[in-house]
C-alpha distance (Angstrom), angle and dihedral (degrees) to the residues before:
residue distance angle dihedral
X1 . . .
X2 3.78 . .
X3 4.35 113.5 .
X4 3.71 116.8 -110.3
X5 3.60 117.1 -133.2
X6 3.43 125.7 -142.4
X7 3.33 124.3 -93.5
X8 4.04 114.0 163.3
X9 3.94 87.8 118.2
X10 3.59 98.8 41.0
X11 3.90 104.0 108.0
X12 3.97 140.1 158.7
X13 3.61 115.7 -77.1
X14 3.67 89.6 -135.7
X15 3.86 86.1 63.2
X16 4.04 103.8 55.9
X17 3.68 130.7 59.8
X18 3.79 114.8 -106.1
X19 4.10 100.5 -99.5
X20 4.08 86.1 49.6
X21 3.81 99.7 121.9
X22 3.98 93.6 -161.1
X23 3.59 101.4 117.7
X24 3.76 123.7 -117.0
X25 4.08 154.1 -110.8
X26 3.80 112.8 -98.5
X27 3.57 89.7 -117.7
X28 3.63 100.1 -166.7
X29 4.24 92.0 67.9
X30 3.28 117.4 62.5
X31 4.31 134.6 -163.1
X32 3.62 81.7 -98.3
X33 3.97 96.0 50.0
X34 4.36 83.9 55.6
X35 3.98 95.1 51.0
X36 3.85 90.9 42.0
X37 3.70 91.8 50.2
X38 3.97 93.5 39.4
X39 4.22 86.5 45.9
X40 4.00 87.1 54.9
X41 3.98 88.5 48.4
X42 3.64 86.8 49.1
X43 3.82 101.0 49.3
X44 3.99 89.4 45.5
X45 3.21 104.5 34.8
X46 3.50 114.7 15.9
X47 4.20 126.7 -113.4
X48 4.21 89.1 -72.4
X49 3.84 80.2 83.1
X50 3.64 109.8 35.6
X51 3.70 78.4 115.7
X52 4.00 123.3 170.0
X53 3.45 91.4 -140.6
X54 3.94 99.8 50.0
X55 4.03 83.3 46.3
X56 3.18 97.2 51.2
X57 3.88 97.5 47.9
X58 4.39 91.3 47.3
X59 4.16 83.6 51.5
X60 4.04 91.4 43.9
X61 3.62 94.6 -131.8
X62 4.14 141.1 107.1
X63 3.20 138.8 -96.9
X64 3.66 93.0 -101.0
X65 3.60 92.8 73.6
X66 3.91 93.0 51.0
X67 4.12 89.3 54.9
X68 4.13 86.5 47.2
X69 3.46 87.5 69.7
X70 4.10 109.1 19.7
X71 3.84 132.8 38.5
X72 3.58 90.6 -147.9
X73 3.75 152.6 -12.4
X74 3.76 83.1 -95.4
X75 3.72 89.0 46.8
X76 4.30 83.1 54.3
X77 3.86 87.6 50.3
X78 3.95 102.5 48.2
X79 4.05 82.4 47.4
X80 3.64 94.2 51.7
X81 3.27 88.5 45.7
X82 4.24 97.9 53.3
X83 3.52 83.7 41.7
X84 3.90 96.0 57.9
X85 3.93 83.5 34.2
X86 4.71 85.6 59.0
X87 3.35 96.4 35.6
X88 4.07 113.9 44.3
X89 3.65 100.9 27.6
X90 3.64 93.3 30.0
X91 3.86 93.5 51.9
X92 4.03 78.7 52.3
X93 3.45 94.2 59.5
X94 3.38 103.7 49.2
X95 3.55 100.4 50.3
X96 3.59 85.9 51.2
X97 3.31 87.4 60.1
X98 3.95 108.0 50.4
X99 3.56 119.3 117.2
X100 4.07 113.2 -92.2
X101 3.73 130.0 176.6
X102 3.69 95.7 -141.0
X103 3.83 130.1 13.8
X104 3.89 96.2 -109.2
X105 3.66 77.9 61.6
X106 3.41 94.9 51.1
X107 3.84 94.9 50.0
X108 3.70 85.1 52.2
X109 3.49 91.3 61.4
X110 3.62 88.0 50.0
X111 3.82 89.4 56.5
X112 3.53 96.8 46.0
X113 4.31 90.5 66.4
X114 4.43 79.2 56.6
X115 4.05 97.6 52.7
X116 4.10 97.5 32.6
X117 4.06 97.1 91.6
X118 3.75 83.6 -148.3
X119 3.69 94.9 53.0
X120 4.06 120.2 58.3
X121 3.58 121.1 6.8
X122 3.59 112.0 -159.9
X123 3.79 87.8 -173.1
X124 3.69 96.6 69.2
X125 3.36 86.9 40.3
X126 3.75 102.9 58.4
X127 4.00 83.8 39.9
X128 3.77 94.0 61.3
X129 3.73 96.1 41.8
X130 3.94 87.5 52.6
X131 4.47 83.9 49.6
X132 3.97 77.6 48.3
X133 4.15 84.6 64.0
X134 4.05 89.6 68.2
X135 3.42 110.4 26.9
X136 4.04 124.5 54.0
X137 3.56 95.4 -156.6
X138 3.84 95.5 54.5
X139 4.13 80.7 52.9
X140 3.49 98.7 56.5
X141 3.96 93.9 51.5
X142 3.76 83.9 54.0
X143 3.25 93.9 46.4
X144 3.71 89.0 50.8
X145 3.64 91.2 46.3
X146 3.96 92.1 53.4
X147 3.18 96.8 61.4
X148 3.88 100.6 42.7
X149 3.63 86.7 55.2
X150 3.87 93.4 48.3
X151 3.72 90.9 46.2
X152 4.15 89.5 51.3
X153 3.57 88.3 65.1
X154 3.69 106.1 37.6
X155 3.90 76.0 52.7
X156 3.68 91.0 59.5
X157 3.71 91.8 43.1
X158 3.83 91.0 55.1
X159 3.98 94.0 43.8
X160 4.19 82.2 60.4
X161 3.71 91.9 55.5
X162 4.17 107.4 -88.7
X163 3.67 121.7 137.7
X164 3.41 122.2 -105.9
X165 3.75 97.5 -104.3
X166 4.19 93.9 51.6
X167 3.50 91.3 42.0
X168 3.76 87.1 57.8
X169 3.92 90.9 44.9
X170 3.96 99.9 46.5
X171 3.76 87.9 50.6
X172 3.49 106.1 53.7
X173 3.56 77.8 44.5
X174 3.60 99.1 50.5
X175 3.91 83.8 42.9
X176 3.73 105.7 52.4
X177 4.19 87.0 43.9
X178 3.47 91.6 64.8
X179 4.03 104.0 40.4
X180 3.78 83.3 38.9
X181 4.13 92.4 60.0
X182 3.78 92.4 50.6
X183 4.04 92.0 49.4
X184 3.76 93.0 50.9
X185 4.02 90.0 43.8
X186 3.06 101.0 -147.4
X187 3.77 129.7 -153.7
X188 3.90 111.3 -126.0
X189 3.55 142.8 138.4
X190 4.28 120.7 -116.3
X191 3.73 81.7 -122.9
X192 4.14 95.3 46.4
X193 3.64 83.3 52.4
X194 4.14 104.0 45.6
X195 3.96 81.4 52.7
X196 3.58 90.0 70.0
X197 3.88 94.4 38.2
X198 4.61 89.7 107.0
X199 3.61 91.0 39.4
X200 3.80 93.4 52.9
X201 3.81 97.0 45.9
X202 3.65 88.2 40.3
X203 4.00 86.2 56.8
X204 3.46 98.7 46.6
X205 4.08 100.4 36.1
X206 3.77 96.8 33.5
X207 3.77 83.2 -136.9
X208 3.79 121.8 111.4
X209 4.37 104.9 -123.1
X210 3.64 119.4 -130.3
X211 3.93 117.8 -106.3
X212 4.22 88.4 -121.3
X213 4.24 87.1 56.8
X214 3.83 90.9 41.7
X215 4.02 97.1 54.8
X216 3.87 93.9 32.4
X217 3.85 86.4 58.5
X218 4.17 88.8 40.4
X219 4.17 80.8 50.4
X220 3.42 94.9 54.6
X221 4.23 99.5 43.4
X222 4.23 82.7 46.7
X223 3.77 86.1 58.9
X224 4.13 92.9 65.1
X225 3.98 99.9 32.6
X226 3.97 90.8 110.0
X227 3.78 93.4 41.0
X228 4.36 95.6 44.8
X229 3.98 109.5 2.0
X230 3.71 82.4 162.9
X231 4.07 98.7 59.4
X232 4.03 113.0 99.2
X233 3.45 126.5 -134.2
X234 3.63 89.7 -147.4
């Protein structure tokens, strides 16, 4: 376990008159610079070392900014966590539940979270179910998370008229597809994979797409090829 330092009397410099000799937040790292740090860590190394030290030393700056902003290492860790918890499933859920005319639609919004390199990343995700392996409490919020997401889209599937019991099915289906083609990693081309754009949301809507929803969704994956060639539209 690493020592806290204290930090009671560490305060803003913005907040203290200039003779105050209280010492100061390194205001050139933010909360934000810690978790983006400790999500690298994470995603490389795995959550043995997210590390306040090794954090600290990649953002060139002391402890005492770390304990401005976190109690604790596990402090870091829980808000990692939440933050992975808003961001990836919460992304999800939202796309899920923009407006679409037709469910085809819909499941193209639902792929456009996947190929947007500022929407889901699968590496964080796969990183925090692997964290999930050693620590029970990590599994439940995945757990929890699961099934939020999975409920999302059997949500969307029952706002385009689907019973409740095919909703359900097509989700998980829908669901497992896409974690299931980032665990097996495989090795395709953006354009190997927009070829199979209709036949996938004919598969998991049972409705045929229309040609204008199949190459506006093809558009919008195109746009980020340079910046994530190795996102998946499905």
């Amino acid at each position: 376990m690493e020592p806290q330092e204290r930090t009671e009397n560490v305060i803003d410099k913005d907040q203290i008159p200039p003779d105050d000799p209280r010492p100061v937040a390194h205001t050139k790292v933010t909360r934000e610079d810690w978790l983006t740090v400790a999500r690298d860590f994470l995603i490389s190394d795995g959550v043995a070392e997210v590390k306040v030290l090794a954090i600290g030393t990649r953002l060139d700056v002391s402890r005492s900014s770390f304990y401005w902003y976190f109690k604790s290492r596990a402090d870091l860790l829980a808000q990692l966590l939440a933050d992975w918890e808003r961001s990836n499933t919460g992304i999800m859920i939202a796309h899920c539940e923009m407006p679409a005319p037709t469910i085809t639609a819909a499941c193209n919004n639902f792929f456009r979270c996947i190929v947007d390199p500022d929407g889901f990343n699968h590496q964080l995700d796969f990183a925090v179910r692997e964290w999930a392996r050693r620590d029970g409490k990590v599994r439940r919020v995945i757990d929890r998370s699961d099934s939020a997401r999975q409920q999302a889209i059997a949500d969307m599937f029952l706002r385009h008229g689907y019973d409740a019991a095919e909703a359900d099915i097509r989700a998980r289906v829908l669901y497992y597809q896409q974690i299931g083609y980032y665990a097996l990693e495989l090795a395709e081309t953006l354009e190997e994979r927009l070829s199979r754009v209709a036949g996938y949301l004919y598969c998991f809507t049972g409705v045929h797409p229309s040609e204008e929803e199949v190459n506006d969704f093809s558009r919008f994956a195109r746009s980020f090829a340079n910046a994530a060639p190795e996102r998946s539209p499905s």
